[in-house]
N, C-alpha and C positions, 0 to 999 in steps of 0.2 A: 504493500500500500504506500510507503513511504515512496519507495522508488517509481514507482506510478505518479504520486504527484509530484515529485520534482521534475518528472520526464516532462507531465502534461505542462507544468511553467515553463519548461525550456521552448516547449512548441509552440506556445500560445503569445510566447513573448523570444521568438529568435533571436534580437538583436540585442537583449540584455548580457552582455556579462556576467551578473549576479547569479546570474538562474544555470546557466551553466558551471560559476563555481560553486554554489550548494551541491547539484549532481554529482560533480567531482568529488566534490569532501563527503559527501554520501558514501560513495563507490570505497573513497578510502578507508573511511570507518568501518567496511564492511569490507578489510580488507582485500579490495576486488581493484588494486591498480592499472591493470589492463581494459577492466574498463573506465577509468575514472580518465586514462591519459587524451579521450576525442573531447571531452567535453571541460579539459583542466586548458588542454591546447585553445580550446575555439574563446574560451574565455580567454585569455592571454591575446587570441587575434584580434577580437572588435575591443579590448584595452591596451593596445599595446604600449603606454606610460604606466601602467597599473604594477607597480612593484606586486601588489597581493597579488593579481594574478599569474603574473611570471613569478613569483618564490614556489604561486601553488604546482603548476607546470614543472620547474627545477624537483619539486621533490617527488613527485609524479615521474620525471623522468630518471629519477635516483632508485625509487623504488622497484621501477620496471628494471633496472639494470643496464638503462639506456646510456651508454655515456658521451656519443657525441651527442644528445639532444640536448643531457645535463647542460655539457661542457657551453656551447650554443647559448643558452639559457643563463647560466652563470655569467657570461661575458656581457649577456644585455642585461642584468638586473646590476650589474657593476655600475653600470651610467646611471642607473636610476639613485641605488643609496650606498651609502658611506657607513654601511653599519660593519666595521671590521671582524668582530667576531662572528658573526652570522656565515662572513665568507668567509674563513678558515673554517667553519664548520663545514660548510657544501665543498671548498675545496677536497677537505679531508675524504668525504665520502665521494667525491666525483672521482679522487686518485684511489681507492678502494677497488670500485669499479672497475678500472683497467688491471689488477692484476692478476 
């Protein structure tokens, strides 16, 4: 039921970002990252200044074990904030990833 009405907000409202990162953070809580990554992406595309929704997308892509999408993703959320430990943190596990 839950995931039914997040779906039906994403459809009723395509253009919102929001409604695509609630689906996402759904999907993740229900540790279901594979599906969380089309709709954590599509929110990061119609925000693309949205620090939330590119950190949601980087960790989304950390999860899935993606690391050049990580990697991609960490380099555009660099421009956006200055928060230094945040990115040692996402470095640490984006170099994870590659070994």
């Amino acid at each position: 039921l839950a995931e039914r009405m997040r779906m039906k907000a994403v459809e009723e409202s395509p253009k919102q970002a929001h409604r695509y990162a609630e689906l996402a953070e759904f999907y993740i809580d229900q540790d279901e990252p594979e599906k969380a990554w089309p709709p954590a992406k599509k929110a990061s595309e119609l925000e693309p200044g949205s620090a939330r929704y590119l950190e949601l997308s980087l960790e989304t892509a950390i999860l899935l074990g993606d690391s050049e999408e990580a990697k991609e993703r960490f380099q555009k959320l660099r421009l956006l904030i200055e928060d230094q430990s945040r990115f040692q943190s996402w470095k640490k596990k984006i170099d994870e990833l590659e070994k």
